[in-house]
C-alpha positions as CSV (number, residue, x, y, z in Angstrom):
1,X,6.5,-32.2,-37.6
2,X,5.1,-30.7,-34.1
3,X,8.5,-29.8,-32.9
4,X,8.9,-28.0,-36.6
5,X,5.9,-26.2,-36.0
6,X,6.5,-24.9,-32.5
7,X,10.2,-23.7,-33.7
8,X,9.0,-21.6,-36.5
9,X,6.2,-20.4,-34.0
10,X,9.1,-19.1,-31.8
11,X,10.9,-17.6,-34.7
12,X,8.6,-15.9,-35.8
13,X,7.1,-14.6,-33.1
14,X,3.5,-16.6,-33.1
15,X,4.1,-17.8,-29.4
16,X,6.0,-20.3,-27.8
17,X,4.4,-23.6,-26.5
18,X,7.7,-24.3,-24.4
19,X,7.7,-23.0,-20.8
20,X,10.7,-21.8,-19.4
21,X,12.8,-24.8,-17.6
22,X,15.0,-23.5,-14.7
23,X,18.1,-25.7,-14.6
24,X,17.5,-27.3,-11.4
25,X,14.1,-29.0,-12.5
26,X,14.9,-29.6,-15.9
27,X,14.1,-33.2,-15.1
28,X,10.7,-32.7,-13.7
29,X,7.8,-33.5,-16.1
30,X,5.7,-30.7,-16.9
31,X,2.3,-30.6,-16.2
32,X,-1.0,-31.4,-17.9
33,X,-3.4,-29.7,-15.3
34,X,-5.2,-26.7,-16.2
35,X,-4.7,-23.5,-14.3
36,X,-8.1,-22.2,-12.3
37,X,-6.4,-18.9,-12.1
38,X,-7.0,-15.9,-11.1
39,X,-6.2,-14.4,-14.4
40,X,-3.8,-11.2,-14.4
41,X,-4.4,-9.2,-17.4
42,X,-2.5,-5.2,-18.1
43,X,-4.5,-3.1,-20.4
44,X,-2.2,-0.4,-21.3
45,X,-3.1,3.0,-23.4
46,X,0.2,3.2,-24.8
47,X,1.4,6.6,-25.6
48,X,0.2,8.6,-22.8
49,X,-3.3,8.9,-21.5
50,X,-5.0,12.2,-20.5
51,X,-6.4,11.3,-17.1
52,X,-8.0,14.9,-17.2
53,X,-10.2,13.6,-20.1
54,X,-11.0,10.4,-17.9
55,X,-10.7,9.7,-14.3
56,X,-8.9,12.8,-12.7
57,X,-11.2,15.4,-14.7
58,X,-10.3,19.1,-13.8
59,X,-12.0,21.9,-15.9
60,X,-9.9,24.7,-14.4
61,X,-7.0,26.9,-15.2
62,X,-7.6,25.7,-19.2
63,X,-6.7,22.4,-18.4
64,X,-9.5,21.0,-20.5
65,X,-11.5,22.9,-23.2
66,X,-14.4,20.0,-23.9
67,X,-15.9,20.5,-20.5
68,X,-16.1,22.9,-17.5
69,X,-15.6,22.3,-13.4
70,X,-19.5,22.4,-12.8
71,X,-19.6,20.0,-15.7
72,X,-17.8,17.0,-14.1
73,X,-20.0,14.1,-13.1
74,X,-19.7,11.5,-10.3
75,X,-20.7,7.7,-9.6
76,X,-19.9,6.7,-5.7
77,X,-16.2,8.1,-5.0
78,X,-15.3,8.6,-8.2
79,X,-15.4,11.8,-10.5
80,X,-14.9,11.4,-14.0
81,X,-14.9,13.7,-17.4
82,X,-18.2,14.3,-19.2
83,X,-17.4,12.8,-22.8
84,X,-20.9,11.0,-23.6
85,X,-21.3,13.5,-26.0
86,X,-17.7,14.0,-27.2
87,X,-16.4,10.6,-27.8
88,X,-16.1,9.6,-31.1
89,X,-17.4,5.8,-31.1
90,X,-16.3,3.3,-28.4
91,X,-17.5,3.5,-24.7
92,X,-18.6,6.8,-23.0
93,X,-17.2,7.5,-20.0
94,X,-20.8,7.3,-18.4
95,X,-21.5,3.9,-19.4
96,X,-18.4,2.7,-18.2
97,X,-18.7,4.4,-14.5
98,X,-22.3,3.5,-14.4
99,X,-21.2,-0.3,-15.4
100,X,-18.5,-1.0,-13.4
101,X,-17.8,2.1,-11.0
102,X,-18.7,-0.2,-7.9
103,X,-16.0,-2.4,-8.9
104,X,-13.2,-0.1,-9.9
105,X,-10.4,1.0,-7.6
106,X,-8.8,4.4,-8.8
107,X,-5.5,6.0,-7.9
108,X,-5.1,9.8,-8.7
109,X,-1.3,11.7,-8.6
110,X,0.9,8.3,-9.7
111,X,4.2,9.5,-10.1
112,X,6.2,8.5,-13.1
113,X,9.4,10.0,-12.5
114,X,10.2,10.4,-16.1
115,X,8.0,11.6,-19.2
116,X,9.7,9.5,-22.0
117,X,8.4,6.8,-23.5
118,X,10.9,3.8,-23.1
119,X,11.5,4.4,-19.3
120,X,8.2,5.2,-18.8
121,X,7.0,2.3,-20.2
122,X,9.0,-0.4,-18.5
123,X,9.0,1.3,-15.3
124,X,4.8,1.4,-15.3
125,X,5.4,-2.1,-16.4
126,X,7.7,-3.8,-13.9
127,X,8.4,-1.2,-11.0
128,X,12.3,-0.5,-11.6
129,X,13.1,2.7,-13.6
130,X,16.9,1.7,-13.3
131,X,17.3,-1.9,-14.8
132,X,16.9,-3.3,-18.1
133,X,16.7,-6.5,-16.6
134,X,13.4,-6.5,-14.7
135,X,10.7,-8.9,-15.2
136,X,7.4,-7.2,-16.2
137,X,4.1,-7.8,-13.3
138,X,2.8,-10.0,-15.7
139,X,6.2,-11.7,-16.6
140,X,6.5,-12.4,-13.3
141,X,3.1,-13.4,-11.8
142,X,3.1,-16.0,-14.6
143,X,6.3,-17.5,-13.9
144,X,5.6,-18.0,-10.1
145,X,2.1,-19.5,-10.6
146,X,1.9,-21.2,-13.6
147,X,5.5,-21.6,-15.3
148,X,4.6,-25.0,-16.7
149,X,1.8,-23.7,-18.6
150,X,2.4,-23.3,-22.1
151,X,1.4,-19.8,-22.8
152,X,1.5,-18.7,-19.6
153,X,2.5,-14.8,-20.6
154,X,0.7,-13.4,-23.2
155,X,1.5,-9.8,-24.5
156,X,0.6,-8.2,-27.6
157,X,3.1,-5.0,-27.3
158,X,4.4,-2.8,-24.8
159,X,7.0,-3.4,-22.5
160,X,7.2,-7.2,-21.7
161,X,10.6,-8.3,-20.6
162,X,10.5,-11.6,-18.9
163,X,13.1,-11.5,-16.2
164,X,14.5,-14.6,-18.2
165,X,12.1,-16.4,-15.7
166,X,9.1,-17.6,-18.2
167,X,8.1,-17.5,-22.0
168,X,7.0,-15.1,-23.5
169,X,4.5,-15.7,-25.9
170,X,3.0,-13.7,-28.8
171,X,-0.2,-14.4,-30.5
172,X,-1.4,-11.9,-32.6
173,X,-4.1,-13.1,-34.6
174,X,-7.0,-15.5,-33.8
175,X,-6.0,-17.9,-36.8
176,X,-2.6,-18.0,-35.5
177,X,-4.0,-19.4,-32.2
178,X,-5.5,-21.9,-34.2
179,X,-2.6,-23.2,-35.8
180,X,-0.7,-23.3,-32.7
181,X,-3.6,-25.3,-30.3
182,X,-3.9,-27.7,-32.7
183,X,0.0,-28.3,-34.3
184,X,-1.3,-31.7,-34.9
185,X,-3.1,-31.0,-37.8
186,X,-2.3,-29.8,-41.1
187,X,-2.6,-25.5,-40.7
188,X,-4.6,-26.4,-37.9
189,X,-7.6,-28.0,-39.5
190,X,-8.6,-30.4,-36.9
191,X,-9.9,-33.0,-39.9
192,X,-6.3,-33.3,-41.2
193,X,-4.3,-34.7,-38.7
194,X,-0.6,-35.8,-38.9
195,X,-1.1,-39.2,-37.3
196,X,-4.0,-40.5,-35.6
197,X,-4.6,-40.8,-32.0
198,X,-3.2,-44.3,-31.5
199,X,0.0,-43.3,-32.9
200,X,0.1,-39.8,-30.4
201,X,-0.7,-41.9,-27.5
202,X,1.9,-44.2,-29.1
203,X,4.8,-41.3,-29.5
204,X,3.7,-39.8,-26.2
205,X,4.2,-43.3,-24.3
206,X,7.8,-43.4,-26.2
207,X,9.2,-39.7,-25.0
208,X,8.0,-40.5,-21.5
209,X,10.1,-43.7,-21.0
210,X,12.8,-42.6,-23.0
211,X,12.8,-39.1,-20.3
212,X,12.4,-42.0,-17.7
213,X,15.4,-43.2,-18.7
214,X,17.4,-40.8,-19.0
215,X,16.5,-39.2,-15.6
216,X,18.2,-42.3,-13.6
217,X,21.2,-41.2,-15.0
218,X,23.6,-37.9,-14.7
219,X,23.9,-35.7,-17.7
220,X,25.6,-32.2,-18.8
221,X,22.9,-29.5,-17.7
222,X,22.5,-28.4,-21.4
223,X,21.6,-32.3,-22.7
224,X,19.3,-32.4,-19.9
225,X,17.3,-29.3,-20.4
226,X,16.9,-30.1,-24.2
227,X,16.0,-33.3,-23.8
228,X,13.0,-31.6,-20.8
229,X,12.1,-29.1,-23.7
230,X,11.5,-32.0,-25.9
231,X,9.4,-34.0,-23.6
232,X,7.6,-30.4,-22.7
233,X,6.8,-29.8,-26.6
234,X,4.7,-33.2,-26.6
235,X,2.8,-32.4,-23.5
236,X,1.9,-28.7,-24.1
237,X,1.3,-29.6,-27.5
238,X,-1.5,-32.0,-25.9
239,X,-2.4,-28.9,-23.3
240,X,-2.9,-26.8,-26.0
241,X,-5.6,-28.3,-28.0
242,X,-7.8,-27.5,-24.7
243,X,-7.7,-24.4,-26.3
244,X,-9.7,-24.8,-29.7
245,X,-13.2,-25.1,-27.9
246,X,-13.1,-21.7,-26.8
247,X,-12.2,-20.0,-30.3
248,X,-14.8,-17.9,-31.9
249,X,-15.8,-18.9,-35.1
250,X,-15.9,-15.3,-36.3
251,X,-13.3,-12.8,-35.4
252,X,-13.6,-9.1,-34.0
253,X,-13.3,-6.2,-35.7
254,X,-11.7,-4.2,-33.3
255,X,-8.1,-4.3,-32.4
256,X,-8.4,-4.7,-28.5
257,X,-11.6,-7.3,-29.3
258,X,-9.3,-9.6,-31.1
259,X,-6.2,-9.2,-28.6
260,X,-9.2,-10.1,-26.0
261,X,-10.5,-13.3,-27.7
262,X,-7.0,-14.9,-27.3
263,X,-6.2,-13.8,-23.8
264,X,-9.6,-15.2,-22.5
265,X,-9.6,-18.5,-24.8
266,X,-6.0,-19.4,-22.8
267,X,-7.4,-18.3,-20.1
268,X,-10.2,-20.5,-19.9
269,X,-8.3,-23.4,-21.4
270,X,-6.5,-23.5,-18.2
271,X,-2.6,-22.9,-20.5
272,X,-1.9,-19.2,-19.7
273,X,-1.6,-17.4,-16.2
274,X,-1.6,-13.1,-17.5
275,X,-1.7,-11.0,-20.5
276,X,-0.5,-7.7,-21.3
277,X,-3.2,-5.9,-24.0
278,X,-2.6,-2.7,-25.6
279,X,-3.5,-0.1,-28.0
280,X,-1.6,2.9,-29.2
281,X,-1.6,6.6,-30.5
282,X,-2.3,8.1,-27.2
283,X,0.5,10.5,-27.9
284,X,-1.5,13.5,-28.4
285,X,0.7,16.2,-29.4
286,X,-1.4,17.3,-31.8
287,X,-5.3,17.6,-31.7
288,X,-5.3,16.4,-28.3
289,X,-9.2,16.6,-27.6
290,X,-10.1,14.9,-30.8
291,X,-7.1,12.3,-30.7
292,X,-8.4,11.6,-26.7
293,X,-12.1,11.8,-27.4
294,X,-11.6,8.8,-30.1
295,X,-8.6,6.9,-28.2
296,X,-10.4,6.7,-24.3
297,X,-13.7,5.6,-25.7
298,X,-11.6,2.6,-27.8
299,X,-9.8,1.8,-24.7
300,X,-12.3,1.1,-22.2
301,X,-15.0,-0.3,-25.5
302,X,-12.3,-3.0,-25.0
303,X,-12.2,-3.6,-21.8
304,X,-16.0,-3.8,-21.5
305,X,-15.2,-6.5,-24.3
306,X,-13.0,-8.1,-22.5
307,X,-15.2,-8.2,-19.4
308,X,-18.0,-9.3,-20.7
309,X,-17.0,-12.2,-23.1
310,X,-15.0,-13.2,-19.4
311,X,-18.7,-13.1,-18.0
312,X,-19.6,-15.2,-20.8
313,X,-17.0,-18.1,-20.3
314,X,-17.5,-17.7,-16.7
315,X,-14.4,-16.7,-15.5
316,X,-15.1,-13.1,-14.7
317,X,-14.6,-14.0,-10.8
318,X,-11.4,-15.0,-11.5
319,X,-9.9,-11.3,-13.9
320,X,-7.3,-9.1,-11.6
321,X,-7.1,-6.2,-13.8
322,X,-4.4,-3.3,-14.5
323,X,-5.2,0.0,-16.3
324,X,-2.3,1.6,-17.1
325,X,0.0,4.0,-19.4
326,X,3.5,5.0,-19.2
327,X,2.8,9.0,-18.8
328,X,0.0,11.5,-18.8
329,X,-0.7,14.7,-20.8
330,X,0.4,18.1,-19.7
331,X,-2.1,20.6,-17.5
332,X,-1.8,23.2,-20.9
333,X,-2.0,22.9,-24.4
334,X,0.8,23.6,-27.2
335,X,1.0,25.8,-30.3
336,X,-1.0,22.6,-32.1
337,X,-4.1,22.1,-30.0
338,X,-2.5,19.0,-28.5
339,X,-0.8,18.3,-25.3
340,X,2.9,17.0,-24.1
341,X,4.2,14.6,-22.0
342,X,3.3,15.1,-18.3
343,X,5.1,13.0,-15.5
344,X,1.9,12.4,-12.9
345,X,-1.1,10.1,-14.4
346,X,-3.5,7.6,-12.8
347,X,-3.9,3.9,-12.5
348,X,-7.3,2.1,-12.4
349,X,-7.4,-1.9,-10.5
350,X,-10.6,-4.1,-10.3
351,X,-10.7,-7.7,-9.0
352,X,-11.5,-10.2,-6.3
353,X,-10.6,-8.9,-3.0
354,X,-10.0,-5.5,-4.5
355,X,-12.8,-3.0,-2.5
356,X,-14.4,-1.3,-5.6
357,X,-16.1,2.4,-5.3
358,X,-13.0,3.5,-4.0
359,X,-10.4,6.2,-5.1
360,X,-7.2,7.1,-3.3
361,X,-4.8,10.1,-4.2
362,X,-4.5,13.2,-5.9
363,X,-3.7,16.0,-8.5
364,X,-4.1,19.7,-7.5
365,X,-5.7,21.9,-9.7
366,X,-2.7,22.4,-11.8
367,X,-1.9,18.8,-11.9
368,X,0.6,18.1,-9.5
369,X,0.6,15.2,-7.4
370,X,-0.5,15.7,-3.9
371,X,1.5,13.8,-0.8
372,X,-0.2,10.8,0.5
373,X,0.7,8.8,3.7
374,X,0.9,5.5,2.4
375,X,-0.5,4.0,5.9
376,X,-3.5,6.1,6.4
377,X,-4.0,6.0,2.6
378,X,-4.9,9.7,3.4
379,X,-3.4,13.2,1.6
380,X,-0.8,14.3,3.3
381,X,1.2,17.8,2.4
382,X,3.2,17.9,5.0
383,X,4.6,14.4,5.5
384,X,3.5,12.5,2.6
385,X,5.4,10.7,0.0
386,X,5.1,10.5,-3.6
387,X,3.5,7.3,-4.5
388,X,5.5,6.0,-7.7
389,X,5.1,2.3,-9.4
390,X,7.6,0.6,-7.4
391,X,5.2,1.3,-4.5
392,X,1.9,0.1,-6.6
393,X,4.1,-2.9,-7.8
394,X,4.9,-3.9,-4.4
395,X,1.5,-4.0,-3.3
396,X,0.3,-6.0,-6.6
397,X,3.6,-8.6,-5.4
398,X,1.6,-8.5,-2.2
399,X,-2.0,-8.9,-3.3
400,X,-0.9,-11.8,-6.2
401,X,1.0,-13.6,-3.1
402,X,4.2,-13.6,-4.8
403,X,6.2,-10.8,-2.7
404,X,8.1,-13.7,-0.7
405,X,8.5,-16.1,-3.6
406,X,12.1,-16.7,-5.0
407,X,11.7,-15.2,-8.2
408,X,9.8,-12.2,-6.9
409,X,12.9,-11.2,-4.2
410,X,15.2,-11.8,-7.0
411,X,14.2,-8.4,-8.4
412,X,13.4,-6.2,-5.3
413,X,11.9,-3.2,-5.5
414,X,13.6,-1.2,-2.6
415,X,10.9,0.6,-0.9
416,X,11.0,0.9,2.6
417,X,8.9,-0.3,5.0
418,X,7.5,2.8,5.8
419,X,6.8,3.6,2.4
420,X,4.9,0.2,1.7
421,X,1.1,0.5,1.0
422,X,-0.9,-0.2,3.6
423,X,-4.3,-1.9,3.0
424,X,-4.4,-0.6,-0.2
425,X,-6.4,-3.2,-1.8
426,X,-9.3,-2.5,0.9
């Protein structure tokens, strides 16, 4: 009845509880040791952002109408839009500078190349604007530290190709979780087990010699990678219940809150290496202030969620985080108040080993990306380049020590040496 289970939670899109096996160690048991990170988790604003109305605030040549250029505040090396009195719920962009401006790395004048959606998307997301075939950051990290654990990428939208290199696994509601870390049991209700614990030890013991077995002797790569999933189910299965401890009892209203909960319960449970959080709507074409003004303040209410409950379970130390969307807004507004897609935005970073208090990069006052010389980490108008995600992403390969693993030169990037990001993490 496990194996059941864990199908229909594939099918249906609840998360799978199978890692992905490569061929060549389809033989090799998976293992029952919790990952002690670090944790890699991508918060994206999907939709489009308006860094103006956040961390690249202008106030010039009617780029914003909420606030003025004398109004724009600062905290260390970072400027950011006035919207304590603007935002509509959610977390003001004071309280989140004054909270965790010391932590957070900023880069100013990202460019995206494009200003559509899809590509936009999947090239923030994996660092290749011309493949369909590229693993995600996330996708990727997970698969080269911790492909045997059973959830080991988590995303709840967005772009999230896998690279065909691990699971992907989708959890969207804290009862689902439930269900799934405890497949044992009868819709997950811990006192209404299938069999008791004598006879899982018992079933356990029974797969494990019968893989034993079966390893000593040569079979068709198919039979044996089946046979490996099999074995897997029962072990992750067993992994997963780690999990339960660390569900809250009640859940979270909010729709980034609730995506948080089941990232940081896998998290701590030692069965999932990243996951990619989102929220929608950014795309502001109409009423962009308003739309902005109650979007921004959701967004980073959830990662101030998120970083706090990590805090909590005391695995804060251990969070490399990603802010991110797939385009910005444009410098002028339409015929409807709002604003269109722009093709130059901003990325946030905060983590271990990543110098906080820091921002890098540029927009000019009509919100163009400035040059920067990717080895002084300086502006540069004369010789600089223009720093686009395969850059970033090649420096996250770096910082994640993944850049030289198999999987990761499997999908190169192509940027030049010269290009490459010199101590960018600080």
């Amino acid at each position: 009845m496990r194996r059941d289970f864990l199908k229909l939670c594939g099918f249906a899109g609840l998360g799978f509880a199978v890692p992905f096996v490569h061929p060549k160690t389809a033989s090799a048991a998976p293992k029952d040791e919790p990952y002690a990170g670090p944790y890699y988790v991508v918060f994206n604003a999907s939709g489009g952002w308006d860094t103006t109305y956040l961390m690249d605030p202008k106030g010039v040549n009617e780029i914003n109408r909420l606030y003025k250029e004398g109004d724009i505040l600062t905290k260390g090396a970072h400027k950011y839009a006035p919207t304590a009195k603007t935002a509509k719920g959610g977390m003001s962009n004071e309280d989140f500078y004054a909270k965790y401006g010391s932590e957070l790395f900023a880069f100013n004048g990202l460019d995206y190349s494009v200003n559509n959606h899809s590509p936009g998307a999947r090239y923030m997301a994996t660092g290749k604007l011309d493949s369909l075939a590229y693993p995600t950051f996330a996708a990727l990290v997970a698969a080269c530290r911790g492909p045997d654990c059973p959830l080991a990428f988590l995303t709840f939208g967005n772009y999230s190709n896998t690279g065909n290199l691990v699971a992907m696994s989708r959890v969207p509601y804290l009862p689902s979780l439930q269900k799934i870390a405890n497949a044992d049991a009868v819709e997950g209700n811990l006192r209404a087990p299938y069999h008791d614990p004598f006879a899982l030890d018992r079933i356990e013991q029974a797969l494990k010699e019968s893989q034993d077995a079966r390893n000593r002797t040569p079979r068709l790569p198919r039979e044996e990678r089946g046979e490996s999933m099999l074995y897997a189910a029962q072990v992750n299965s067993k992994a997963l219940a780690r999990v339960t401890q660390y569900i809250p009892k009640s859940v979270p209203k909010e729709r980034m809150a609730q995506q948080a909960e089941i990232a940081l319960a896998s998290f701590k449970a030692g069965v999932c290496v990243s996951a990619n959080l989102t929220i929608g709507q950014f795309d502001s074409h109409a009423n962009n202030d308003a739309d902005q003004m109650k979007l921004i303040p959701e967004f980073l209410a959830g990662i101030d969620y998120f970083l706090r409950r990590a805090e909590e379970l005391k695995i804060r130390e251990q969070l490399v985080v990603v802010v991110q969307s797939e385009m910005g807004r444009t410098p002028m507004y339409n015929s409807g108040n709002g604003k269109d897609h722009w093709s130059i935005g901003s990325i946030l970073f905060l983590g271990p080993k990543i110098r906080g208090n820091r921002v890098l990069g540029a927009t000019d006052d009509k919100q163009f990306a400035v040059p920067f010389d990717p080895k002084s980490l300086a502006l540069d108008k004369d010789k600089g380049i223009r720093v686009r995600p395969e850059h970033v992403h090649e420096a996250l390969r770096e910082y994640a020590g993944i850049a030289e693993h198999a999987m990761a030169k499997k999908f190169p990037l192509g940027v030049a040496e010269k290009e490459r990001l010199t101590n960018f993490w600080g």
